[in-house]
C-alpha angles and dihedrals in degrees: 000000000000088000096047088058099049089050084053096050094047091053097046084054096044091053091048101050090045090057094047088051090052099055097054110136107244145172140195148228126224135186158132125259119218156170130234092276095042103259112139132268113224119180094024116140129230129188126193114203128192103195088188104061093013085247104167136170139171133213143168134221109243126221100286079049097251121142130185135188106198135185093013130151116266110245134117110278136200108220127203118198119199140175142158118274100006123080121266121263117209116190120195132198100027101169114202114198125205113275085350101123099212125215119208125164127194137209121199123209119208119266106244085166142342097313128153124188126213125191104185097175118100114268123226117237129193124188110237090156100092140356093255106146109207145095131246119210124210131218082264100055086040096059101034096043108081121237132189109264091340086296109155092206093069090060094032085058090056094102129112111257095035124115119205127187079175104189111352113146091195089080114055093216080196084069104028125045100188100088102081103038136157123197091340103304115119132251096264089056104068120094117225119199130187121204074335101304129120105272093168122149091214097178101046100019092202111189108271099339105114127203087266117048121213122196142233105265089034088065111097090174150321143207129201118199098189095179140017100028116202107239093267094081134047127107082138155034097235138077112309116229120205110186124187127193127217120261134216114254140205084276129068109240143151144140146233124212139162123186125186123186093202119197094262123131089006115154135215121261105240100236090045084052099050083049093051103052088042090063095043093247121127128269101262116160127220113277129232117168107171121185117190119181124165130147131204134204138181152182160151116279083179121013116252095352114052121032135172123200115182123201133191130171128174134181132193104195115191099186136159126235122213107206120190108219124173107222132190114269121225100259086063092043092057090052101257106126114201120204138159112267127231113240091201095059099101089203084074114053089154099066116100123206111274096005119119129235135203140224117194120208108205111201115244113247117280088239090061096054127094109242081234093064094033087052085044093058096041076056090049101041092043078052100050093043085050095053098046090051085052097049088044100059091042 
């Protein structure tokens, strides 16, 4: 019995973690091996290298000279290219960026003598694979470009075709999918993946804000095809959202930051102004202080084959809420109802069309009045002054 659990135990694992494997975002590298006059280069070997996790693999051109490195990790590689007879190329610095199919061609020289040559600049790759229309954006773009309260969808939503309505809370996004947008295709249509794993919100379907949020320093890159998807994504009509987390890597490192929006050099919002002055009390505008603090921190547990990365992230918001309330006026208070007036009553020759008339309640002597209903009003008037008092200060 004791054996049959723990069977059952080592194949539920094994499935998991085979799914999870499977579902990796990747990307791949693509190019032509030749030599100095441009005729290809079969047999020749080429090795990717990722010095940071220890990541290699190793390909060869085949006869029409085309290698391809597919379904690999995206990093920034160093490759070697090597062949017999011609002197070995080494290029630095090959950034792969997540379901961004790369293109990089080669040229060998001949090998008059021992000579290797190193191009250590970063090379510029363009993606003539397939007619996927998108951008990716890197850990560098991610960090130097500003967001709204280190929120990645502010930045996730900056491609052309999208349309953001970011935070405003005039438009409820739980009602209205329109805000959000690319290429037409509403909010609730775009498909959102993180480290290749359904990250869907299927119940609200905000624009580009998945189930599981992830936050701003825990992004290692994304990408955002907004038309013209490969075959290996869909689910949906929308913009489709690749999102890769960071990795440990053969070196311990992490980081600590705090960031605080104080309520310095806020202005007035023009409506809550006006209200303000009208009511002969100073101008004061809405409050938001916002203080986000989170630290990370990674490493190797064996060195080029088992990582951890940990990620935390917090956030204390103080913010004030305008809120819009029709009130009654004095008149009404006071018991004299206003209304527009109907020019065919006869019981009214006097009215005029689009003039107002007005009807006035006297309130019965205090004599005539049961102490229950008087009781009864004292209730209702403490309550109205209570709740004007309330709404006031809110």
């Amino acid at each position: 019995m004791h054996r049959s659990v723990r069977y059952l135990v080592v194949v539920l694992l094994s499935s998991l973690l085979s799914s999870l494997l499977a579902a990796q975002s990747t990307t791949s590298l693509h190019g032509v091996v030749s030599d100095s006059k441009g005729a290809v280069l079969p047999g020749a070997t080429l090795r990717i290298y990722d010095a940071q996790t220890g990541f290699a693999r190793t390909v060869s051109s085949g006869a029409d000279g085309v290698y391809q490195f597919l379904q690999i990790p995206p990093a920034t590689y160093a490759l070697t290219v090597t062949a017999a007879g011609f002197a070995v190329i080494k290029r630095e610095n090959v950034t792969l960026l997540v379901n961004s199919p790369a293109t990089l061609n080669f040229s060998l020289q001949v090998e008059g003598a021992t000579v290797k040559v190193d191009v250590t600049s970063e090379a510029p790759l363009v993606n003539t694979q397939d007619a996927s229309i998108g951008n990716a954006f890197t850990e560098r773009q991610l960090i130097r470009l500003p967001s709204e309260g280190r929120d990645p969808v502010s930045i996730l939503s900056l491609q052309p075709g999208v349309t953001f309505i970011g935070s405003d809370k005039q438009v409820d996004q739980g009602n209205d999918s329109r805000g959000g947008s690319v290429s037409g295709a509403r909010s609730d249509q775009t498909n959102i993946t993180l480290d290749g794993l359904d990250d869907n919100e299927q119940l609200l379907g905000y624009a580009f804000q998945g189930a599981l949020r992830a936050t701003l320093d825990s992004i290692q890159e994304f990408r955002v095809t907004t038309s013209n998807g490969n075959a290996d994504e869909g689910r949906s009509s929308g913009g489709q959202v690749s999102l890769v987390t960071k990795s440990g890597t053969n070196a311990f490192h992490g980081g600590v930051y705090e960031y605080n929006r104080s309520s310095i050099g806020e202005a007035n919002d023009w409506f809550n102004k006006k209200a303000e002055l009208g009511e002969g009390l100073p101008n004061t505008p809405p409050h938001l202080i916002r203080n986000t603090f989170g630290a990370t921190f990674g490493g190797p547990l064996k060195k080029d084959r088992l990582f951890f990365f940990l990620a935390y992230e917090g956030q204390r918001k103080r913010e004030t809420t305008q809120i819009t309330q029709t009130v009654p006026s004095d008149e009404l208070r006071s018991g004299m109802i206003q209304y527009l007036c109907d020019p065919t009553d006869p019981s009214n020759p006097h009215c005029v069309p689009g003039a107002q008339s007005s009807a006035v309640w006297q309130a019965p002597p205090a004599a005539t009045v049961p102490p229950i209903m008087q009781a009864l009003t004292l209730v209702v008037q403490l309550t109205w002054q209570v709740w004007l008092a309330t709404a006031h200060c809110g």
